[in-house]
mmCIF file as gemmi writes it, N, C-alpha and C atoms, coordinates in Angstrom:
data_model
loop_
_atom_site.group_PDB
_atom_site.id
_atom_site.type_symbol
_atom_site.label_atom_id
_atom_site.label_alt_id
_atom_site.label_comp_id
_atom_site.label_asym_id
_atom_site.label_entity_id
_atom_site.label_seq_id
_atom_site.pdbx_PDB_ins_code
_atom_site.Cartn_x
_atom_site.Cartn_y
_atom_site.Cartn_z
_atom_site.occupancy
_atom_site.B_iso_or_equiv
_atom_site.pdbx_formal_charge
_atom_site.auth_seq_id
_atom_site.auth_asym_id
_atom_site.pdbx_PDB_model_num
ATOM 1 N N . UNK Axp A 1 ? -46.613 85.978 -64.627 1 0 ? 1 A 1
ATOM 2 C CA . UNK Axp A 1 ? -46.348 85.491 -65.968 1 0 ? 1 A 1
ATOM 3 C C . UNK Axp A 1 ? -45.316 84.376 -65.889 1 0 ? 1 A 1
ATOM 4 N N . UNK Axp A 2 ? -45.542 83.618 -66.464 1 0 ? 2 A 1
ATOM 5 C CA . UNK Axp A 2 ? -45.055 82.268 -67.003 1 0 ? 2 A 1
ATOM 6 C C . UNK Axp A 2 ? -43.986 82.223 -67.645 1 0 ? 2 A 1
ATOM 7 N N . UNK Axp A 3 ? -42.63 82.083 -67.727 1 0 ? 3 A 1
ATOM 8 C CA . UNK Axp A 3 ? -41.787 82.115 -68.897 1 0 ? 3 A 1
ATOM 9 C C . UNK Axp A 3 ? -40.954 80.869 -69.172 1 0 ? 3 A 1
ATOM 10 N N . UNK Axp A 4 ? -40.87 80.557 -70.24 1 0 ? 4 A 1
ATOM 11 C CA . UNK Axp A 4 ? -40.293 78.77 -70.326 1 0 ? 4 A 1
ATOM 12 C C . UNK Axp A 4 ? -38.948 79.339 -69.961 1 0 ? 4 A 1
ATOM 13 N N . UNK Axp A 5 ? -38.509 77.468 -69.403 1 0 ? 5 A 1
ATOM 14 C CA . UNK Axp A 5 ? -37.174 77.623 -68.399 1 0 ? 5 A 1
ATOM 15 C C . UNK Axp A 5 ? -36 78.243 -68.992 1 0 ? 5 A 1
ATOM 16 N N . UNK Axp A 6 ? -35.723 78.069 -70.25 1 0 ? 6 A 1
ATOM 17 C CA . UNK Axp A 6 ? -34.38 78.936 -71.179 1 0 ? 6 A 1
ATOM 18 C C . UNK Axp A 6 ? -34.396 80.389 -71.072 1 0 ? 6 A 1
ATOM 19 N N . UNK Axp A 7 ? -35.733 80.84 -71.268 1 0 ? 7 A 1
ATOM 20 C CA . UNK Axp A 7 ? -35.864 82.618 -70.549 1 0 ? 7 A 1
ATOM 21 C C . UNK Axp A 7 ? -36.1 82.787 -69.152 1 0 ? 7 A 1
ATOM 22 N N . UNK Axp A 8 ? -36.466 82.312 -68.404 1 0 ? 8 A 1
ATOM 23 C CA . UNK Axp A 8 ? -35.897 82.297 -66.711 1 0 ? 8 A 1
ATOM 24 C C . UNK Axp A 8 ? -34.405 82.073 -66.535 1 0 ? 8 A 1
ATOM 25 N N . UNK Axp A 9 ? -33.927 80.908 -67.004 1 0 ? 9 A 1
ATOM 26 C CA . UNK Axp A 9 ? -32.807 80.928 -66.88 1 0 ? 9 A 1
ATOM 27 C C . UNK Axp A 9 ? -31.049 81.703 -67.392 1 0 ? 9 A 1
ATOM 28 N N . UNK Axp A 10 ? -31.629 82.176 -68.939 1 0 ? 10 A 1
ATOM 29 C CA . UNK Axp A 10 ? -30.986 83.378 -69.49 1 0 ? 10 A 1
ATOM 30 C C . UNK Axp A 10 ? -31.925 84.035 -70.423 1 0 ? 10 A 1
ATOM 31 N N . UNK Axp A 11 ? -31.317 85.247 -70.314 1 0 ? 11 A 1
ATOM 32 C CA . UNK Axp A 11 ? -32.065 86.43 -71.2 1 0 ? 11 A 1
ATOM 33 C C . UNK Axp A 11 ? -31.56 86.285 -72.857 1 0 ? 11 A 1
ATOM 34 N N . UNK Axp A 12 ? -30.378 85.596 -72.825 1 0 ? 12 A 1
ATOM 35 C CA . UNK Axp A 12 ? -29.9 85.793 -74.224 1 0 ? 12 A 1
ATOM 36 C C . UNK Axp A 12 ? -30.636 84.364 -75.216 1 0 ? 12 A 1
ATOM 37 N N . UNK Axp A 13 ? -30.689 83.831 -74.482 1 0 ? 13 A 1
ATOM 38 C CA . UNK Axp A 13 ? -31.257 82.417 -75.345 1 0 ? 13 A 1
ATOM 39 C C . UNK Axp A 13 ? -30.483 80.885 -75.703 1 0 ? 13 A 1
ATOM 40 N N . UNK Axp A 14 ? -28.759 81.491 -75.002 1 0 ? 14 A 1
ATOM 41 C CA . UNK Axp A 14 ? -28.01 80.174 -75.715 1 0 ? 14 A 1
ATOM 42 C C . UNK Axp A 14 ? -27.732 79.214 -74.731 1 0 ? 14 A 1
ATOM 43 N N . UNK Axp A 15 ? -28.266 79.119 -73.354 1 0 ? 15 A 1
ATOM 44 C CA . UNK Axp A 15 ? -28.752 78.509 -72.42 1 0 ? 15 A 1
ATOM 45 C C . UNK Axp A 15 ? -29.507 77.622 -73.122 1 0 ? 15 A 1
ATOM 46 N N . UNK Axp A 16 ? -30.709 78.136 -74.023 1 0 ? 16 A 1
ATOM 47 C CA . UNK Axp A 16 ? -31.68 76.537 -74.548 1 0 ? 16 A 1
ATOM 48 C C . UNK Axp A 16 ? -30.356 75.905 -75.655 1 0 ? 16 A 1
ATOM 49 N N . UNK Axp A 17 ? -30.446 76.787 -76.439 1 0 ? 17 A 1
ATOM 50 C CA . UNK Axp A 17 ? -29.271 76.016 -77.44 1 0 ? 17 A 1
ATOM 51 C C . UNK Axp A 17 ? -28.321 75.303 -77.294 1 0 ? 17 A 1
ATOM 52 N N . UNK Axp A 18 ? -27.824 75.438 -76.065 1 0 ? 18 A 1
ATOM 53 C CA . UNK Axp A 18 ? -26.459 74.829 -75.43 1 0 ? 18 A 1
ATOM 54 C C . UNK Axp A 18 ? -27.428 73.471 -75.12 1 0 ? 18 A 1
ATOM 55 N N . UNK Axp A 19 ? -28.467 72.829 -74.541 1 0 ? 19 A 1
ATOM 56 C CA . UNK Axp A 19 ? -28.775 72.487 -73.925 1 0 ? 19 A 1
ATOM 57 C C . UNK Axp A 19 ? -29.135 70.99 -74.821 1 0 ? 19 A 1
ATOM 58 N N . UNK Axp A 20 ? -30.126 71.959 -76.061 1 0 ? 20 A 1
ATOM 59 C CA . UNK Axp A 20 ? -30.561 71.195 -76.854 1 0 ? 20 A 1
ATOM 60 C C . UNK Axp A 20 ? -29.619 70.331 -77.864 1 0 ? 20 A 1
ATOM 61 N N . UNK Axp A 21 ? -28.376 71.561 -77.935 1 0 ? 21 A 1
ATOM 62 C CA . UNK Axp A 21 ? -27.357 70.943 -78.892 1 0 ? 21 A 1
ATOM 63 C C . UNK Axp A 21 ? -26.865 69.561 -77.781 1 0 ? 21 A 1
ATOM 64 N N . UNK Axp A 22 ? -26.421 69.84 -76.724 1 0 ? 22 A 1
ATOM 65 C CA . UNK Axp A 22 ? -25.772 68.424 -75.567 1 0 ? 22 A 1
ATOM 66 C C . UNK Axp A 22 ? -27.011 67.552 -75.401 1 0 ? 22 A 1
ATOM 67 N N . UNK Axp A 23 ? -28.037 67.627 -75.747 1 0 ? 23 A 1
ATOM 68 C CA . UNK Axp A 23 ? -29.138 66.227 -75.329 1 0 ? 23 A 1
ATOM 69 C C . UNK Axp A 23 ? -29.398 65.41 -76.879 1 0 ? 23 A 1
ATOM 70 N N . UNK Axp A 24 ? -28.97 66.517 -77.974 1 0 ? 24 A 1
ATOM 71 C CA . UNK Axp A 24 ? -29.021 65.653 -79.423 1 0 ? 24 A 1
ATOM 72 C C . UNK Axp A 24 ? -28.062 64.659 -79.26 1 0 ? 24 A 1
ATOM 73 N N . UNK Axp A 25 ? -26.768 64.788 -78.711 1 0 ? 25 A 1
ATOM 74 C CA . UNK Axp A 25 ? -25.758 63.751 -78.709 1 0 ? 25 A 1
ATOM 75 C C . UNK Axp A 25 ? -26.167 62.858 -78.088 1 0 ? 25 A 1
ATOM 76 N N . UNK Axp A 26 ? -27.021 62.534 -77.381 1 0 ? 26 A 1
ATOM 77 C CA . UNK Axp A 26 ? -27.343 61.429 -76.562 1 0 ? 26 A 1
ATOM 78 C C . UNK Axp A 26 ? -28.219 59.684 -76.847 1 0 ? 26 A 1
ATOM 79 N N . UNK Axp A 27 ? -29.592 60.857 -77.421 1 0 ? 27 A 1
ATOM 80 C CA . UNK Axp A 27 ? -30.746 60.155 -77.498 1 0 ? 27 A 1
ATOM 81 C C . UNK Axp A 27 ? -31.151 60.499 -78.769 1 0 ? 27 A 1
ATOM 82 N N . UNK Axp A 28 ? -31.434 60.402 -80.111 1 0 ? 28 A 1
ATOM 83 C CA . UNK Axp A 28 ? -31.881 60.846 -81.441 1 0 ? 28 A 1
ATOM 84 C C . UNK Axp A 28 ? -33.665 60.812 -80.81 1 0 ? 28 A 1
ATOM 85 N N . UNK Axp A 29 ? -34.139 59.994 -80.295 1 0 ? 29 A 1
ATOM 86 C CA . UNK Axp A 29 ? -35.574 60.265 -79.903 1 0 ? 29 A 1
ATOM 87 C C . UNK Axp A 29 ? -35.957 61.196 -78.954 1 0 ? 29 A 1
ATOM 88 N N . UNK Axp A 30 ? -34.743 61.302 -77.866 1 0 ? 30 A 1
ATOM 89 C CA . UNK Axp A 30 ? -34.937 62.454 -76.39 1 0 ? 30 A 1
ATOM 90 C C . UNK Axp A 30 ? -34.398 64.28 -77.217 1 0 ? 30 A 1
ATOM 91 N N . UNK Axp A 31 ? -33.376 63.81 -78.28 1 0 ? 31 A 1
ATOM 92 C CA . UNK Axp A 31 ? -33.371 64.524 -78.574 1 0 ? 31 A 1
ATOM 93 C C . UNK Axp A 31 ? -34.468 65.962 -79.669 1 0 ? 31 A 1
ATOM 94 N N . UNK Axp A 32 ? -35.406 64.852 -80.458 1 0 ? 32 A 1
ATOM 95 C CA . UNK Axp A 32 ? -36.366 64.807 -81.46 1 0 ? 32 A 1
ATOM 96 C C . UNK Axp A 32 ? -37.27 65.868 -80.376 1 0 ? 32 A 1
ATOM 97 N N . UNK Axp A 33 ? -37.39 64.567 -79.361 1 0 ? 33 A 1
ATOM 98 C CA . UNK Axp A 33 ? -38.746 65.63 -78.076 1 0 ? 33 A 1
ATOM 99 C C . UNK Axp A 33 ? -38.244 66.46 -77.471 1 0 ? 33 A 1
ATOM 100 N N . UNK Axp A 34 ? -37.103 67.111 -77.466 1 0 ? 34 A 1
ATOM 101 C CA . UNK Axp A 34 ? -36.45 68.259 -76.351 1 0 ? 34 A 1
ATOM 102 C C . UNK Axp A 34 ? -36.567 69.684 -77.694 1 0 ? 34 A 1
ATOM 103 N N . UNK Axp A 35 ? -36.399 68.708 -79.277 1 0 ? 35 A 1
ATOM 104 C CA . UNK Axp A 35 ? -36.781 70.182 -80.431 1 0 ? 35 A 1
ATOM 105 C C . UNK Axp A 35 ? -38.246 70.519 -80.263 1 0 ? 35 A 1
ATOM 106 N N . UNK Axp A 36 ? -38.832 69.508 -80.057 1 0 ? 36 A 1
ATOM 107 C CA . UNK Axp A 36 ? -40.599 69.813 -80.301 1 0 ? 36 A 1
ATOM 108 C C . UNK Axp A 36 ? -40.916 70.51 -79.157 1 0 ? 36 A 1
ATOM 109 N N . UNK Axp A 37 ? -40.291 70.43 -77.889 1 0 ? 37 A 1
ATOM 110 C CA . UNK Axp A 37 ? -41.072 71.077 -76.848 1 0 ? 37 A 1
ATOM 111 C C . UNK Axp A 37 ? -39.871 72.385 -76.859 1 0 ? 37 A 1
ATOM 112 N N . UNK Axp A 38 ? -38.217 72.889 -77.313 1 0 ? 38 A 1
ATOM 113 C CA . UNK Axp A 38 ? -38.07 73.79 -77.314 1 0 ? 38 A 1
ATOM 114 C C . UNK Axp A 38 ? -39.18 74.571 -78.677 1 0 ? 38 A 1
ATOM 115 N N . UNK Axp A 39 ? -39.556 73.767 -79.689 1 0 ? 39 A 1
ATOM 116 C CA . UNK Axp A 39 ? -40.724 74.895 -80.372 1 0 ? 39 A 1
ATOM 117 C C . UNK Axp A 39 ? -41.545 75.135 -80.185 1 0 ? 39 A 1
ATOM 118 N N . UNK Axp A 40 ? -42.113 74.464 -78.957 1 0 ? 40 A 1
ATOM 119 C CA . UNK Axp A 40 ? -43.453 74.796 -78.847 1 0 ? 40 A 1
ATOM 120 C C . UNK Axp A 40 ? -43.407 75.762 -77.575 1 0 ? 40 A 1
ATOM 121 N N . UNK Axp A 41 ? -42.142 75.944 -76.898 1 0 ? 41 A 1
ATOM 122 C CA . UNK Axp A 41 ? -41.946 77.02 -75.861 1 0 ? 41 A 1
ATOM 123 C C . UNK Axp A 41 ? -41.527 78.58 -76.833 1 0 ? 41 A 1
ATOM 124 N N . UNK Axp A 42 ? -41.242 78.095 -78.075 1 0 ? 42 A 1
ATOM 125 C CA . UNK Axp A 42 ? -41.004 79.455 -78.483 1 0 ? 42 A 1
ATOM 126 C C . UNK Axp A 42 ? -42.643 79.553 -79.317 1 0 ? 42 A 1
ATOM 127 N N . UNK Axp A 43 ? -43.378 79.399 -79.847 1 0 ? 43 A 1
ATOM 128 C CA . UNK Axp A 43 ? -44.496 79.319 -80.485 1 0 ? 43 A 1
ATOM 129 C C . UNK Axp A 43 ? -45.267 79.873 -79.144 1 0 ? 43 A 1
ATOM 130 N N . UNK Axp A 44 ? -45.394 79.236 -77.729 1 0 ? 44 A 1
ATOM 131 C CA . UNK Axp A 44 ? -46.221 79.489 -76.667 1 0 ? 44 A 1
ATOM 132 C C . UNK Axp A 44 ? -45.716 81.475 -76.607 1 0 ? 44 A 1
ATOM 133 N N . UNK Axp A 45 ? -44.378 81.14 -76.477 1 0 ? 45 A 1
ATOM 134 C CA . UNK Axp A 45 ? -43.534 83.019 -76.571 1 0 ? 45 A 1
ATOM 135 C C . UNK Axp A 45 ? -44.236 83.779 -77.138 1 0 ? 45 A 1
ATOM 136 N N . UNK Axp A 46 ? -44.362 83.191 -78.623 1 0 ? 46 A 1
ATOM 137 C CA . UNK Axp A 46 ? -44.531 84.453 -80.033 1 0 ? 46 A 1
ATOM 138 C C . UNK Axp A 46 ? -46.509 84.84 -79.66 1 0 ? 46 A 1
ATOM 139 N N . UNK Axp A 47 ? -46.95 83.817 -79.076 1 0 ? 47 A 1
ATOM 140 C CA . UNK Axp A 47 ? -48.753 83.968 -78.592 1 0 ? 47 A 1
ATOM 141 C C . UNK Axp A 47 ? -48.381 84.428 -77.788 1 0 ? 47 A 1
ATOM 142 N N . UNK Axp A 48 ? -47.906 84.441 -76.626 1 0 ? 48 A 1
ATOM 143 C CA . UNK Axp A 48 ? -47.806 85.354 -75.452 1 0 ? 48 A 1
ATOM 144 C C . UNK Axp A 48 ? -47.412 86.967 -76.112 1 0 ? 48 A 1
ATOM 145 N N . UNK Axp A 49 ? -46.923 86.732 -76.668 1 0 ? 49 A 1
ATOM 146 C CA . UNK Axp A 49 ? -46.203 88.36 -77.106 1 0 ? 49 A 1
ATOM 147 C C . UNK Axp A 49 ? -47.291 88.777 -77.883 1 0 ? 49 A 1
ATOM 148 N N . UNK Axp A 50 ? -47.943 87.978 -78.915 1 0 ? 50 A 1
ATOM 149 C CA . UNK Axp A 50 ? -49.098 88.718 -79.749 1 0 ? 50 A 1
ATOM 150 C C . UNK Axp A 50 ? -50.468 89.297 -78.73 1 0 ? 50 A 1
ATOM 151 N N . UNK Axp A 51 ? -50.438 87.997 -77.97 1 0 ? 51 A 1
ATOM 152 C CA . UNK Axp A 51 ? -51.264 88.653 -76.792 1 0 ? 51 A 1
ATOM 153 C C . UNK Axp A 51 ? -51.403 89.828 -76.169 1 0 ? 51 A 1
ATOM 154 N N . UNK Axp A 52 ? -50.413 89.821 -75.521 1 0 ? 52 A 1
ATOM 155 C CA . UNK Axp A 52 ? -49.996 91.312 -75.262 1 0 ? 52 A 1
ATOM 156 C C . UNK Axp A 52 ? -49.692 92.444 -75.577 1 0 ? 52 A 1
ATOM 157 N N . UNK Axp A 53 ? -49.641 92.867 -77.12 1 0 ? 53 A 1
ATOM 158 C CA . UNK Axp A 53 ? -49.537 93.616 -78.084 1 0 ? 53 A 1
ATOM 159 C C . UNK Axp A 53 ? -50.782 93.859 -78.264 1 0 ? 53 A 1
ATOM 160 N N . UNK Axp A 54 ? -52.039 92.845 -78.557 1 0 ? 54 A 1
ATOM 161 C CA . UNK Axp A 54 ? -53.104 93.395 -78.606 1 0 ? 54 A 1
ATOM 162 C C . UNK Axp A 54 ? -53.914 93.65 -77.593 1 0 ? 54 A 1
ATOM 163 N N . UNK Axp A 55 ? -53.526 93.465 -76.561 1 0 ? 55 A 1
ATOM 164 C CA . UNK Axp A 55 ? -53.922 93.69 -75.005 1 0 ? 55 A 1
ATOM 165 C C . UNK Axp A 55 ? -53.34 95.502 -75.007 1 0 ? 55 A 1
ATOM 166 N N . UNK Axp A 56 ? -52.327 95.795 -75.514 1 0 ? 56 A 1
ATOM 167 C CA . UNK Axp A 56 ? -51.789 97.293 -75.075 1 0 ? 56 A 1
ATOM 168 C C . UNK Axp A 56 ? -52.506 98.03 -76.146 1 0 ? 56 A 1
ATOM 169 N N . UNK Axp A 57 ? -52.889 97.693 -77.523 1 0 ? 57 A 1
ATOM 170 C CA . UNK Axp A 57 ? -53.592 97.985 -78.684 1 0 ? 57 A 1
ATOM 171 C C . UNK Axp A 57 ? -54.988 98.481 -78.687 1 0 ? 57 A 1
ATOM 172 N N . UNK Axp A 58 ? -55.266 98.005 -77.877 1 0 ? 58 A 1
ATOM 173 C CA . UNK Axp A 58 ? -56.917 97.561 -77.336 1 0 ? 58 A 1
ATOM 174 C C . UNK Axp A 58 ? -57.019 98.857 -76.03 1 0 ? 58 A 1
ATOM 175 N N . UNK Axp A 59 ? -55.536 99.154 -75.169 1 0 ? 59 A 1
ATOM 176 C CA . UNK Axp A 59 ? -55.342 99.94 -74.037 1 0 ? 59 A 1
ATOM 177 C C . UNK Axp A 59 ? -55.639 101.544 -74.623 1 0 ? 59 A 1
ATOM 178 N N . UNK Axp A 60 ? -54.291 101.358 -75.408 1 0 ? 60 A 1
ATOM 179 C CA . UNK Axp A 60 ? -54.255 102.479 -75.97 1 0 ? 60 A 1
ATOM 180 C C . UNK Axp A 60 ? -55.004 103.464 -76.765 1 0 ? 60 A 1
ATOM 181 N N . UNK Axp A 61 ? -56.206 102.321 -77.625 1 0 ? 61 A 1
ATOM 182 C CA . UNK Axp A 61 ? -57.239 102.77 -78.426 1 0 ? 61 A 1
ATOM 183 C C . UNK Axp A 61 ? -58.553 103.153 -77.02 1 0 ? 61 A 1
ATOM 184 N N . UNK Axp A 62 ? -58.495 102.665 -76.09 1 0 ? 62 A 1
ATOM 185 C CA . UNK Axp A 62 ? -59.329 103.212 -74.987 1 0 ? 62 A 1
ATOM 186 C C . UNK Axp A 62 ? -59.137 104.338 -74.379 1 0 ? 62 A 1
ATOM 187 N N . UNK Axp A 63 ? -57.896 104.459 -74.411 1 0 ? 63 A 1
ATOM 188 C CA . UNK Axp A 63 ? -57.037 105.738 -73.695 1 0 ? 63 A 1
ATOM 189 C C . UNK Axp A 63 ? -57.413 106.956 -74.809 1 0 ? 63 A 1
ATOM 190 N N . UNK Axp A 64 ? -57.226 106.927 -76.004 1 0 ? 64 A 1
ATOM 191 C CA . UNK Axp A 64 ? -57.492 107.554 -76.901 1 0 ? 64 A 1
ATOM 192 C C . UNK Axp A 64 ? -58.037 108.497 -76.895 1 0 ? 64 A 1
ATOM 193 N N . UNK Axp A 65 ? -59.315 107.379 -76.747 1 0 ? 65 A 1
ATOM 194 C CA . UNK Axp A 65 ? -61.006 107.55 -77.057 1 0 ? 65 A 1
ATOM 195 C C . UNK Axp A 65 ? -62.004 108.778 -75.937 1 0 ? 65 A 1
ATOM 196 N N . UNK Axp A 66 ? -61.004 107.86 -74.66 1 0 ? 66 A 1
ATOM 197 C CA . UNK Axp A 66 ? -61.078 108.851 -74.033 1 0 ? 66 A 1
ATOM 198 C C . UNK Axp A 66 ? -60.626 110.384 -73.309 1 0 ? 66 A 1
ATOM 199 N N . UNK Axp A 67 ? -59.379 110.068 -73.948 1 0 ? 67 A 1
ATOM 200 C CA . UNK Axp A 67 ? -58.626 111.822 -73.965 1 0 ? 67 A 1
ATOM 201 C C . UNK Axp A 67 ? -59.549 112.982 -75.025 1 0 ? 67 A 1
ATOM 202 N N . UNK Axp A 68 ? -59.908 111.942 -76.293 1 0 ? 68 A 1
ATOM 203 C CA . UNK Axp A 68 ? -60.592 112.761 -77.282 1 0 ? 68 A 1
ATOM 204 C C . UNK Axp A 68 ? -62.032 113.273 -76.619 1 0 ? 68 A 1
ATOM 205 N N . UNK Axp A 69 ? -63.083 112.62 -75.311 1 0 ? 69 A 1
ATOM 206 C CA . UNK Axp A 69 ? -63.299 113.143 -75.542 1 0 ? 69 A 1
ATOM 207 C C . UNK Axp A 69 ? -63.606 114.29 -74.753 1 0 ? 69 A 1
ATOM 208 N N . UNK Axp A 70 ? -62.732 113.834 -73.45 1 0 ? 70 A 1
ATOM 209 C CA . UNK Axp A 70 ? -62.243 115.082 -72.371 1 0 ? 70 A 1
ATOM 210 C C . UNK Axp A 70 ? -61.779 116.415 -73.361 1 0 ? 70 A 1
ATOM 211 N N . UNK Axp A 71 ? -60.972 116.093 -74.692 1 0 ? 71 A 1
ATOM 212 C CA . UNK Axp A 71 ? -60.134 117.19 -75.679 1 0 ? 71 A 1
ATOM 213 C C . UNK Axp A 71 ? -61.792 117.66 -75.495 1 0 ? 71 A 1
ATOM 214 N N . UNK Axp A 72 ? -62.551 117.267 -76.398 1 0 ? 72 A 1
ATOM 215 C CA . UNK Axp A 72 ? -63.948 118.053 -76.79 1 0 ? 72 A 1
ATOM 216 C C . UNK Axp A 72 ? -64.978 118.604 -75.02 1 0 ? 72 A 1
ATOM 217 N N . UNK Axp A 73 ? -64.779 117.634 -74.419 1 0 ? 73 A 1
ATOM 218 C CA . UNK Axp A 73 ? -65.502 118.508 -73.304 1 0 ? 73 A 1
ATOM 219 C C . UNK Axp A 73 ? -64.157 120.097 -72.943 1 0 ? 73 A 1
ATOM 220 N N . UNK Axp A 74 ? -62.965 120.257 -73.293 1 0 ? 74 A 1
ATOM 221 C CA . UNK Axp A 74 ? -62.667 121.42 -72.665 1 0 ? 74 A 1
ATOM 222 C C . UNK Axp A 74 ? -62.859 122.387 -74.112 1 0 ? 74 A 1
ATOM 223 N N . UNK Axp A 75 ? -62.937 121.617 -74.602 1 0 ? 75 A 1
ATOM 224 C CA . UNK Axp A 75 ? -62.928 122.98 -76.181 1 0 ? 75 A 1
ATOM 225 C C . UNK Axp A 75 ? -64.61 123.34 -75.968 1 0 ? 75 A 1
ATOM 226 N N . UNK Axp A 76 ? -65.174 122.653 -75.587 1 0 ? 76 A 1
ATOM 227 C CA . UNK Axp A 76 ? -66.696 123.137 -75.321 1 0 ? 76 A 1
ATOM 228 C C . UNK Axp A 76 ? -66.606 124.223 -74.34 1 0 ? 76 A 1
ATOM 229 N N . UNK Axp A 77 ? -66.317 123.533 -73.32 1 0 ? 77 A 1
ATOM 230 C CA . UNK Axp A 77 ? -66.097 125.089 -72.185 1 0 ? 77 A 1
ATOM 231 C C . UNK Axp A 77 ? -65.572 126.216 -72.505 1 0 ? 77 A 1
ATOM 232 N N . UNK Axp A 78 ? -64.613 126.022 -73.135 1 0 ? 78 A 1
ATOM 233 C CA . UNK Axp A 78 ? -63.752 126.96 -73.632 1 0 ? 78 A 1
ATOM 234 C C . UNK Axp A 78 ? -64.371 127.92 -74.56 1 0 ? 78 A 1
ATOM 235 N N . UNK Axp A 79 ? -64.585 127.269 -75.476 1 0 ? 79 A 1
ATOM 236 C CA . UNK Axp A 79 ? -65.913 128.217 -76.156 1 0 ? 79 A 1
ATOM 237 C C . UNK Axp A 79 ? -67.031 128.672 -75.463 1 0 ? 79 A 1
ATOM 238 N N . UNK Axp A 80 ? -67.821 128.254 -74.639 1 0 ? 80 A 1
ATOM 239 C CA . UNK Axp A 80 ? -68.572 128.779 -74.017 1 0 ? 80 A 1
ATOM 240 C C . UNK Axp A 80 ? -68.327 130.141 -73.027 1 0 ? 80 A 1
ATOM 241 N N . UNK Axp A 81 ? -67.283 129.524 -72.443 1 0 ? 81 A 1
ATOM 242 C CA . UNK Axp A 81 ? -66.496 131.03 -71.818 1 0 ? 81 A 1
ATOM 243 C C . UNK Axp A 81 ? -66.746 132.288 -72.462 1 0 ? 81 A 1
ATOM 244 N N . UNK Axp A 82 ? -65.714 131.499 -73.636 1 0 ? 82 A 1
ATOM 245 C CA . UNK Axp A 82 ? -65.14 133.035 -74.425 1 0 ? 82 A 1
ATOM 246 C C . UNK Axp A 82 ? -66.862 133.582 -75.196 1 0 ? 82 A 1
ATOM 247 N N . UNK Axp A 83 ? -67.712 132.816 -75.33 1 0 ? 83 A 1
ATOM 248 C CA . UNK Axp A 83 ? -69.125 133.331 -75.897 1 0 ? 83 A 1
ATOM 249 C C . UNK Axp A 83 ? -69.455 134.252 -74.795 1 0 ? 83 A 1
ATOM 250 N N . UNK Axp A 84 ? -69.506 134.015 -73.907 1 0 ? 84 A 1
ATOM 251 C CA . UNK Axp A 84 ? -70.3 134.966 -72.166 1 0 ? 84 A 1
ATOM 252 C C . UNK Axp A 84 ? -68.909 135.782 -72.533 1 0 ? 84 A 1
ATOM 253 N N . UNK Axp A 85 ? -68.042 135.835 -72.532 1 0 ? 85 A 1
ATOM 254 C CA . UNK Axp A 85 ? -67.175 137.122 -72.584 1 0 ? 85 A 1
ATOM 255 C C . UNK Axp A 85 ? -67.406 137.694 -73.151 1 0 ? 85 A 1
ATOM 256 N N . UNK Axp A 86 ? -67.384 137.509 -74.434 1 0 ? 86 A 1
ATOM 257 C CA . UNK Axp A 86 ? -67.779 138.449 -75.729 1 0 ? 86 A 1
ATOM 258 C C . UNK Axp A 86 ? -68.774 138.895 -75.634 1 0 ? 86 A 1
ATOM 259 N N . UNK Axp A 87 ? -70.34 138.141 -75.351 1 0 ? 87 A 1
ATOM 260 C CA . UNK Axp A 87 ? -71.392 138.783 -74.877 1 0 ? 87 A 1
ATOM 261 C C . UNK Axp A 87 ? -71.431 139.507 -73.839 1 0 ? 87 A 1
ATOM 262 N N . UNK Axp A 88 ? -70.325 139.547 -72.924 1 0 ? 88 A 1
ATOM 263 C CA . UNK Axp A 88 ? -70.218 140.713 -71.822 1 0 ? 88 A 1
ATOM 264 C C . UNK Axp A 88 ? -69.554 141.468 -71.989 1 0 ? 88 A 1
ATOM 265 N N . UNK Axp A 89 ? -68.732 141.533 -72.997 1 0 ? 89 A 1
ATOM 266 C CA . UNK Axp A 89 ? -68.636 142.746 -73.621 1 0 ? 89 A 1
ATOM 267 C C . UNK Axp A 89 ? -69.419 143.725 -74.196 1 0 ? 89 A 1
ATOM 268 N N . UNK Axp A 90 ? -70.245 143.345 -75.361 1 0 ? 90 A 1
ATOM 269 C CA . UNK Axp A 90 ? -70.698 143.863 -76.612 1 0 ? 90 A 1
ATOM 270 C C . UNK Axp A 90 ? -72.347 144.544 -75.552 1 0 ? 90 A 1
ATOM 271 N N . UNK Axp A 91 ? -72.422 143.693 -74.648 1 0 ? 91 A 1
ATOM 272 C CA . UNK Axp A 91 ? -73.662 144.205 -73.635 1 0 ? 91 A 1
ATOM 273 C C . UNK Axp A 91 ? -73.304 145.456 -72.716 1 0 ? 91 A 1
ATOM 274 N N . UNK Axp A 92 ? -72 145.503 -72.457 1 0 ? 92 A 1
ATOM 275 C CA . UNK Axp A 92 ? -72.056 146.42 -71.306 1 0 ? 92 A 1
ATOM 276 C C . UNK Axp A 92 ? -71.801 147.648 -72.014 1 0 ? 92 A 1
């Protein structure tokens, strides 16, 4: 995974801010393109993160699906058991 350079470089975030605030003083145009590409590294973030939310969404509803229906294959057995028990009872 990919992470723009302000989250490689710190976890807290004021690494970009520091960065962006010292390149506005410089250039009003370098500065203009250092906001557009820090938003479009946080916009690329917020899709990466939705991504992956519905990537675990999508996991979890599989996982589900299939515990439910292992749940029903043992409640089947289970009943079946206890049917031959009871019928080996009421027979002998």
């Amino acid at each position: 995974m990919i992470l723009p350079d302000c989250l490689q470089a710190s976890t807290g975030g004021s690494w970009c801010q520091a960065e962006t605030k010292e390149e506005e003083g410089r250039d009003p145009e370098e500065a203009a393109d250092n906001s557009r590409q820090h938003q479009q590294r946080q916009i690329n973030l917020l899709d990466h993160i939705d991504a992956v939310q519905d990537e675990v969404s999508h996991r979890m509803d599989s996982i589900e699906r299939e515990l439910d229906g292992k749940t029903l294959d043992l409640v089947s057995n289970l009943s079946l058991t206890l049917l031959r028990q009871s019928y080996a009872v009421f027979t002998a």
